[in-house]
MARZA-446494 format. One record per residue (C-alpha): residue in three letters; x, y, z. Coordinates in steps of 0.2 Angstrom, whole numbers, padded with zeros to 4 digits, always signed. Layout:
<rs>
ALAXYZ
...
</rs>
This chain:
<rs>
UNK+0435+0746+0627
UNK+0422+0755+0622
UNK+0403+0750+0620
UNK+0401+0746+0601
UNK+0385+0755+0591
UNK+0371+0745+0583
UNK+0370+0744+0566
UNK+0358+0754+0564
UNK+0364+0769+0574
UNK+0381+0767+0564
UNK+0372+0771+0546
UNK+0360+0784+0555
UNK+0375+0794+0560
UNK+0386+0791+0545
UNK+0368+0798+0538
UNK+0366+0817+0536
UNK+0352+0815+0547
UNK+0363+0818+0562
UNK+0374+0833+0558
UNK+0359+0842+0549
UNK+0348+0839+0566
UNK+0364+0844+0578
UNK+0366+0861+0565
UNK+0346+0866+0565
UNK+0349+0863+0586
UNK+0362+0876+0588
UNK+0356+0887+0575
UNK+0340+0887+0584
UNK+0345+0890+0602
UNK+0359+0901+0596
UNK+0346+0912+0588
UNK+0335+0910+0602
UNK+0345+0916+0614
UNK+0353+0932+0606
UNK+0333+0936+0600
UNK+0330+0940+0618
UNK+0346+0945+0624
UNK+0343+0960+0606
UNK+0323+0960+0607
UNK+0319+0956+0626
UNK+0305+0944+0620
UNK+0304+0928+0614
UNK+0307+0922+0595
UNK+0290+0922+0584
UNK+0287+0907+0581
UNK+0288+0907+0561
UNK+0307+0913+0565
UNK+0307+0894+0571
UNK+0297+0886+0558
UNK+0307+0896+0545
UNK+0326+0891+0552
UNK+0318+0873+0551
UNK+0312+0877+0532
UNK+0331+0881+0528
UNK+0337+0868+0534
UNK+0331+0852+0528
UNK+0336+0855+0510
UNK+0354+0852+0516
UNK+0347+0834+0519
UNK+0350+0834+0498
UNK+0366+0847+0499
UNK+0376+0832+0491
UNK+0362+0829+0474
UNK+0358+0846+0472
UNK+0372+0855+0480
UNK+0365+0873+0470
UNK+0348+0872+0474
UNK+0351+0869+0491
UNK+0365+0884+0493
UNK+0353+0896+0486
UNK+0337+0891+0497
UNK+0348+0893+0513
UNK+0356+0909+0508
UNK+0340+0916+0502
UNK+0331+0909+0519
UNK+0346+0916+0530
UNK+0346+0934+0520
UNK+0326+0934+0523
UNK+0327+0929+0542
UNK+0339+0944+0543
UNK+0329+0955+0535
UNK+0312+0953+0543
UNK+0317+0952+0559
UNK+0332+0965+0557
UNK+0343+0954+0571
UNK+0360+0945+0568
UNK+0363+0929+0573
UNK+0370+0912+0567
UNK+0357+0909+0554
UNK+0369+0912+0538
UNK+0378+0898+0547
UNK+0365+0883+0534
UNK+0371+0894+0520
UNK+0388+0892+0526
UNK+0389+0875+0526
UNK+0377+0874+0510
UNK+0392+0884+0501
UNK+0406+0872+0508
UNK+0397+0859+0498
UNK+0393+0867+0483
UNK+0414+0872+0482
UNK+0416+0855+0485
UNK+0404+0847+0473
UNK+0404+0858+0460
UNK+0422+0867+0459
UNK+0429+0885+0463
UNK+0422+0892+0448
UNK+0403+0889+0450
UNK+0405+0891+0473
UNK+0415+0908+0466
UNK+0402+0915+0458
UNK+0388+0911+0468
UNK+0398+0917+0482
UNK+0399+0934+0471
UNK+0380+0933+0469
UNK+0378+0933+0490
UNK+0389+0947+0492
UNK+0382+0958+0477
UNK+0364+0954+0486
UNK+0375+0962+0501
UNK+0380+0979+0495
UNK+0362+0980+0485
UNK+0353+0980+0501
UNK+0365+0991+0509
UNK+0362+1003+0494
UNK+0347+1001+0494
UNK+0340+1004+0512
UNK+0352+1018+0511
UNK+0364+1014+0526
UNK+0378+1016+0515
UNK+0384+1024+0497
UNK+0384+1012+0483
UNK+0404+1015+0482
UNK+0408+1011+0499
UNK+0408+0994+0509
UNK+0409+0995+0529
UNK+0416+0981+0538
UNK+0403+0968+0538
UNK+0402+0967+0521
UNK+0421+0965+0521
UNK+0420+0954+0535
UNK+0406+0944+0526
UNK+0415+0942+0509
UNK+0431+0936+0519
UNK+0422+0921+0526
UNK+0414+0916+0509
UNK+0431+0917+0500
UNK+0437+0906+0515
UNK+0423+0894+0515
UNK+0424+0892+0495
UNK+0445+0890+0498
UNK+0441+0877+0511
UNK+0428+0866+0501
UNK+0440+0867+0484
UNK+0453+0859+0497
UNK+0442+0848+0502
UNK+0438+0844+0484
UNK+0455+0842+0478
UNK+0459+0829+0492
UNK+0444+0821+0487
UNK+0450+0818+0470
UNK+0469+0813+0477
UNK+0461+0801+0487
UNK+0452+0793+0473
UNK+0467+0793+0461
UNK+0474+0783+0474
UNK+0462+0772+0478
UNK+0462+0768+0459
UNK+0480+0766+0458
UNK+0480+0755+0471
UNK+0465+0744+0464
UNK+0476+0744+0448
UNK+0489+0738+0456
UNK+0481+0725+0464
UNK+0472+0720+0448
UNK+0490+0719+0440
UNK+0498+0709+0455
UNK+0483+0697+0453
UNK+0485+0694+0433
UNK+0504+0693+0435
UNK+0501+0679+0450
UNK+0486+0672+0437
UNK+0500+0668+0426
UNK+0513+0662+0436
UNK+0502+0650+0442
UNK+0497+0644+0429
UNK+0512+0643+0420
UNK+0518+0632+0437
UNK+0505+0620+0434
UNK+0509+0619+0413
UNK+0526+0615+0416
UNK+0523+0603+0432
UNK+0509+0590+0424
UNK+0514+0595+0404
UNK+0528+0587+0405
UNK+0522+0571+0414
UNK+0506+0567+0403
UNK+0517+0569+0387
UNK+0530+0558+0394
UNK+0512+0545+0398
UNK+0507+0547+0382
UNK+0521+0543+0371
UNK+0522+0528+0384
UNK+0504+0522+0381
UNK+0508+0525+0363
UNK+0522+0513+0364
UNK+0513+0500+0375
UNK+0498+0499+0364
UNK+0509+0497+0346
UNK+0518+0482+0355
UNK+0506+0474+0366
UNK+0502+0459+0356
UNK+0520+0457+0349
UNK+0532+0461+0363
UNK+0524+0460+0382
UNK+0538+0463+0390
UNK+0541+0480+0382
UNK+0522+0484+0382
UNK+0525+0481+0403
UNK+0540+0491+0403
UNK+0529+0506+0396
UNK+0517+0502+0408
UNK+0530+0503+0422
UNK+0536+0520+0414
UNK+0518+0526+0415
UNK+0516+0522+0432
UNK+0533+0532+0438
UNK+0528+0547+0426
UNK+0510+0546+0433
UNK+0517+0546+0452
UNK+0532+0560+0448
UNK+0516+0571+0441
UNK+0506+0570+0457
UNK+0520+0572+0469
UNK+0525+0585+0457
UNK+0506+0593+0456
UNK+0503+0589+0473
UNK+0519+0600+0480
UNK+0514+0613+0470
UNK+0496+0614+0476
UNK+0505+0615+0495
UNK+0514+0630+0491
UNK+0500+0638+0482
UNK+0489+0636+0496
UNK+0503+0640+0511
UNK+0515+0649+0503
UNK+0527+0634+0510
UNK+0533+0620+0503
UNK+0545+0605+0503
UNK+0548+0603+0486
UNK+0564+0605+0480
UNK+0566+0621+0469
UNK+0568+0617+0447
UNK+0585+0619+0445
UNK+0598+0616+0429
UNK+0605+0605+0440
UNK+0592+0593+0440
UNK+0592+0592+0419
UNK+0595+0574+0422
UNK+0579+0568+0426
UNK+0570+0575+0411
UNK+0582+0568+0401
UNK+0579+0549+0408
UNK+0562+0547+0404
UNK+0565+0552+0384
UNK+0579+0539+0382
UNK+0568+0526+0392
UNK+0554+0531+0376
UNK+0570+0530+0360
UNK+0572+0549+0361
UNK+0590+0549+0368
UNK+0597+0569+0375
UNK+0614+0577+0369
UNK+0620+0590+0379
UNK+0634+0600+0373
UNK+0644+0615+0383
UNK+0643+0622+0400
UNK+0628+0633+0409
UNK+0641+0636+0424
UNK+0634+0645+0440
UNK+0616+0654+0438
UNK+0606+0667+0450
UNK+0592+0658+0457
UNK+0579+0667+0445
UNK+0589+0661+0428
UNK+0592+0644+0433
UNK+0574+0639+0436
UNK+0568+0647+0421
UNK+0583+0639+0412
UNK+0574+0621+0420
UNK+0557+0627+0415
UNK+0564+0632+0396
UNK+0571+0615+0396
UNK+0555+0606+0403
UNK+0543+0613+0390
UNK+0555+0611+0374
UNK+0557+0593+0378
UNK+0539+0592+0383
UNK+0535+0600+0365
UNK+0545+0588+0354
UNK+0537+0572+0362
UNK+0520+0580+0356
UNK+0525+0588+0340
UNK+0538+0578+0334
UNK+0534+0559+0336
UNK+0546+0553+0322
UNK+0559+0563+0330
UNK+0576+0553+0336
UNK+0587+0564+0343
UNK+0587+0579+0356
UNK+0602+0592+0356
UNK+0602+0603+0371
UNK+0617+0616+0368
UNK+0621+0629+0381
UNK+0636+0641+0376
UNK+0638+0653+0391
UNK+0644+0671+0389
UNK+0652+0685+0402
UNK+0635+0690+0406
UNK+0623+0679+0396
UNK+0618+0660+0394
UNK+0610+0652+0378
UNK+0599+0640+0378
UNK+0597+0630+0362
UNK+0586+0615+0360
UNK+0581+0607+0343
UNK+0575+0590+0340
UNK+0576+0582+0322
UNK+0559+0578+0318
UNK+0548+0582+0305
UNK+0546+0602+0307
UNK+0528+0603+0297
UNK+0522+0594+0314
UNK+0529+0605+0324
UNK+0520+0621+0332
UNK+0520+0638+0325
UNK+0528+0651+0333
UNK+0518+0658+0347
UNK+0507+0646+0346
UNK+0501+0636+0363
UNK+0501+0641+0379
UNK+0519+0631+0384
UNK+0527+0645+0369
UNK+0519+0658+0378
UNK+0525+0654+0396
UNK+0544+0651+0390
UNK+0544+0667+0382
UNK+0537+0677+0398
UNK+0549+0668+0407
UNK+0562+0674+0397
UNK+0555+0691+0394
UNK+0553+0692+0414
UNK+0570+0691+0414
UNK+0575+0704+0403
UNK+0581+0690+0392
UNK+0575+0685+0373
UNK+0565+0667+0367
UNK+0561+0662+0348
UNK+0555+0647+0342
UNK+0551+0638+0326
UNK+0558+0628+0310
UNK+0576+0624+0310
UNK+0587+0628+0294
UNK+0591+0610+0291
UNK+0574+0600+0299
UNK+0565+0597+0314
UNK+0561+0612+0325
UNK+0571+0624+0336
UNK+0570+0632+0352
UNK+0583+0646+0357
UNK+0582+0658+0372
UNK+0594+0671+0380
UNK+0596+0675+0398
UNK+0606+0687+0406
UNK+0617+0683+0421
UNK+0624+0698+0429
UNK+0615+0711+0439
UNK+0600+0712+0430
UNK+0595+0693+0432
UNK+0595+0695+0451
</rs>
């Protein structure tokens, strides 16, 4: 296992401090060693102070990625030019150039590329070495490396930017996933306690208009309180556990199970009718067909107080399953459509399923809820 780096080491060598200290080493001692193998004396020392000079601006490459390209190309040009040697000096303005193309873009690196080897063949034609029309092979040679360097840094540039279009797609994603999850969970804990506090409430309701007249029905709402209360904390607490873990014990909302929404409404005077068959449904349609069920029932004991009478009717096709529910109470008290959170959540549920949900005002009184869920492949 290897020995792990402070801190502070770790940020000094992601820094630009380390690579532009390692180049200036190697440029130096590269130079300094082909000066007196070409010269047979040692390199002045302004040769040293001046390699330096060019290159602490690539400390800044990444801010001023111009500026820094054309202080080192015009620092290695005059190196070469006072001291008439080769060497890897144009290897700052190299690296200076890499940047640029990968900063700036292929147009701007291209150009001032174009500039460096213009600067070439002016010198050349200049000093007389060569007629203005021909290019020898280090100008040839030298134009091939900074059409290389300028491909290399655009690569560079466009993975760059593929990187941070994924990057972004993935954050998006994940900011999607965690709105979606948002919603589910708190469409879980709607349905869960909404049902069981309007069921308490109708029961208080009850308890409080009889308690000084019948006792023995204001105890019987008071008994009905306390089951309801209990059914909503087991309920609540079940769900908690499988938001925290992931696992749970509690059994899955299923169609099946339409029984015990029903009971606590009769026990209040709101007595159920359920009419035609839902048959078999993939697991995804029959919970929302639980949840659908849940929340209408849940919506007529607030909304419709007067009302006397549930119908649940479900008429079942090859591949669809309609769910009506309409109670007969007055419809001015009922919500509007879209109105409420418990609206919303039945209509994503649906609409999660590539199914359909309306609600509002029945033709003939009291207020209607009517969804439709598919049940063949899609629904899976």
């Amino acid at each position: 296992m290897p020995f792990p780096l402070p801190a502070s080491l770790c940020r000094l060598w992601r820094s630009d401090w380390v690579p532009v200290l390692g180049l200036t080493a190697f440029v130096l001692g590269t130079v300094t060693i082909y000066h007196a193998a070409q010269a047979g004396h040692p390199l002045p020392g302004w040769a040293y102070l001046w390699m330096v000079g060019a290159a602490l601006p690539l400390l800044w490459r990444r801010r001023f990625p111009l500026t820094v390209f054309v202080l080192s190309a015009s620092a290695a040009g005059t190196y070469y030019w006072l001291s008439g040697l080769g060497g890897p000096a144009a290897v700052l303005a190299v690296v200076a150039l890499f940047t640029l193309a990968r900063q700036r873009g292929p147009l701007v690196a291209g150009v001032a590329a174009g500039c460096v080897v213009l600067a070439g063949i002016a010198d050349e034609v200049v000093s007389g070495d060569s007629e203005w029309w021909y290019l020898d092979a280090r100008l040839l040679g030298m134009a091939a490396l900074l059409a290389a360097v300028v491909a290399s840094g655009v690569a560079a540039r466009s993975r760059q930017g593929w990187a941070a279009a994924r990057r972004e797609k993935a954050e998006e994603q994940a900011r999607r996933l965690a709105e979606e999850e948002r919603l589910r969970i708190a469409r879980e804990v709607h349905d869960v306690v909404a049902h069981s506090l309007a069921m308490i409430n109708v029961q208080a309701g009850v308890a409080v208009h009889v308690a000084d007249r019948r006792p023995d029905k204001a105890v019987e709402a008071l008994i009905a309180i306390k089951e309801a209360s209990r059914a909503a904390l087991v309920d609540l607490r079940a769900t908690l556990g499988v938001l925290r873990t992931g696992e749970g014990n509690a059994p899955a909302p299923t169609v099946r199970r339409m029984d015990e929404l029903f009971a606590p409404l009769a026990a209040a005077g709101i007595p159920v009718q359920v009419s035609g068959e839902h048959g078999e449904l993939p697991a995804p349609v029959d919970v929302a067909t639980y949840r659908i069920l849940q929340e209408s029932l849940t919506n007529a004991l607030r909304y419709a107080p007067d009302a006397s009478l549930i119908t649940v009717r479900f008429r079942r096709a090859e591949d669809s399953l309609e769910i009506t529910v309409r109670d007969n109470g007055s419809g001015a008290a009922s919500p509007s459509v879209g109105a409420g959170s418990g609206l919303r959540g039945m209509r994503e549920r649906a609409e999660a399923l590539r199914g359909s949900l309306t609600a509002g005002p029945a033709p003939d009184g009291g207020f209607e809820v009517r969804a439709m869920l598919p049940v063949g492949g899609d629904a899976e």
